[in-house]
N, C-alpha and C positions, 0 to 999 in steps of 0.2 A: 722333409721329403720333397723333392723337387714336382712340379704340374705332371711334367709327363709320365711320372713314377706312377702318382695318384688316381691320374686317369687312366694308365697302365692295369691298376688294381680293380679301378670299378670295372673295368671291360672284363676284367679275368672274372671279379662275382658273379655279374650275370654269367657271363659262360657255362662257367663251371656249376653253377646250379642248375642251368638246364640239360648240361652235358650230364650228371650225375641221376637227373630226374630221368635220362633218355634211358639212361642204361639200368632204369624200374632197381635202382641200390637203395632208393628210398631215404640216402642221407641228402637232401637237398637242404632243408632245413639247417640240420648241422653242419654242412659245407656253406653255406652264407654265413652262421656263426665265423667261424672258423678262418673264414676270409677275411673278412669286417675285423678280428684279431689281429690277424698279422698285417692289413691295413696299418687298423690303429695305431699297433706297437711295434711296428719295427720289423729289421730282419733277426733271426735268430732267437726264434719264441720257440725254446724245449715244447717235447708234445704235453710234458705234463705240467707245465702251465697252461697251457692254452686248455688242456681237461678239465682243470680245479678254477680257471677263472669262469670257463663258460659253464659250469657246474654238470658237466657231461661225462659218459661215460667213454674212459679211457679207451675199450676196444672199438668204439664208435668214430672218435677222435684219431683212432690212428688208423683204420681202415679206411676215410675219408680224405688223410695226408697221405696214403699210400695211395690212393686211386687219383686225385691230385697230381704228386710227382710221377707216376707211371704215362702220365699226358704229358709232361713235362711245363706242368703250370706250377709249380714250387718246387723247391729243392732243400737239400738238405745239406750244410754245411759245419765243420767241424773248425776252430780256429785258435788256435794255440799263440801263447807267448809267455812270457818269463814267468810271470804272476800264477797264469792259472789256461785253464782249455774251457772256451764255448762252444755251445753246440747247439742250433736248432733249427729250426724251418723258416727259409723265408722267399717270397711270391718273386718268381724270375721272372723279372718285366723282360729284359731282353730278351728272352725266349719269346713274351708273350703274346707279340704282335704275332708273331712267325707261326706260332701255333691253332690260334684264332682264324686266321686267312687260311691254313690249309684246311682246318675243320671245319671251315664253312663253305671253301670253295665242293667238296665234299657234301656236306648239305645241301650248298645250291645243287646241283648233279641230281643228288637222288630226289629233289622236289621236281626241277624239269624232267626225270624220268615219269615220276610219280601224274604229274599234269598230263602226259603226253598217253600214260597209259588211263585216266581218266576222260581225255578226249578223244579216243578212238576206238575206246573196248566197252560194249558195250554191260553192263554187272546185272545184276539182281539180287535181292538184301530179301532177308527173313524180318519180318515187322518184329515178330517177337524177340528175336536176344540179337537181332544187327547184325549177325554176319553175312558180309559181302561176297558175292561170287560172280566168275567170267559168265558169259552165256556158252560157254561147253561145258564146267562143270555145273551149268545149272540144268541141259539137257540133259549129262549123267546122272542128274537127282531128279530127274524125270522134275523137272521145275519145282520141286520138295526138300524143305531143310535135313538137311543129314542132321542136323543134333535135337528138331523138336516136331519135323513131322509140319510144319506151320506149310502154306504156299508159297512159293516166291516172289517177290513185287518187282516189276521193272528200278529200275536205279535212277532217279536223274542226277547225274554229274554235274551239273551247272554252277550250286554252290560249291562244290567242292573246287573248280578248276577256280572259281572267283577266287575263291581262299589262297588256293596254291598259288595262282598270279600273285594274290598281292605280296604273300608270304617270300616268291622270289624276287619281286623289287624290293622289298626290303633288304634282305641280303645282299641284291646284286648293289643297292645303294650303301650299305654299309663297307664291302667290299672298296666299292670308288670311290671314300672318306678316309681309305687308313692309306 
């Protein structure tokens, strides 16, 4: 398998595990199996190898290759000639730069939203179970948690925008690498 095939694929692992953790599917775990597979082995790995090698359960393996090619990070090909028909799954690197930079440039976006409404709104957080709110809907709870009755504490944002910064140079530096 050629370098940029290979690096093509590790890029697509992480993604796709976090992209999978984002969307709380809870297959993050078996979508890094699952990847690391068709890594290892090639294009055109049936889903029911990839089940019985990684000792998993098939509707697991195939809701995790279904939400995969729905992003268009694998595909599924079928391929015929005299002898006999293959068929299976394998990670479309050409797609996958393509797909990665729009999905991030996408994240960057909603992190500089995310920063911009952390630097100028000012919140208030319940100590007890953490939920965050503006300072209007915390006048509308008369400054009281609508789910426990607790007070509400002023918010400082500080760490948070630190976080968000750093978290959008990364990106934006990842961005100006591909």
């Amino acid at each position: 398998m050629p370098k940029r095939t290979i690096d093509g694929a590790r890029k697509l692992k992480m993604f796709a595990v976090k992209m999978l953790d984002m969307y709380h599917q809870g297959f993050g775990e078996i979508a890094s199996q699952v990847i690391d597979y068709l890594v290892d082995n090639g294009p055109l790995v049936p889903e029911e190898v990839i089940s019985r090698s990684l000792n998993a359960r098939s509707n697991d393996v195939r809701k995790v290759l279904q939400v995969l090619s729905e992003h268009g990070l694998i595909s599924f090909r079928r391929v015929a000639n005299r002898d006999r028909e293959r068929q299976g799954w394998y990670i479309d690197v050409e797609n996958l730069e393509h797909v990665i930079k729009v999905r991030l440039e996408k994240v960057l976006e909603k992190l500089k939203a995310k920063m911009e409404a952390e630097s100028n709104v000012q919140f208030y957080y319940c100590q007890h179970d953490g939920s965050k709110y503006t300072i209007d809907e915390a006048i509308e709870y008369e400054f009281t948690c609508p789910r426990c009755g607790m007070v509400l504490e002023e918010y400082n944002g500080v760490k948070a925008v630190e976080f968000l910064k750093k978290n959008i140079e990364n990106v934006e530096a990842f961005l100006k690498g591909e």
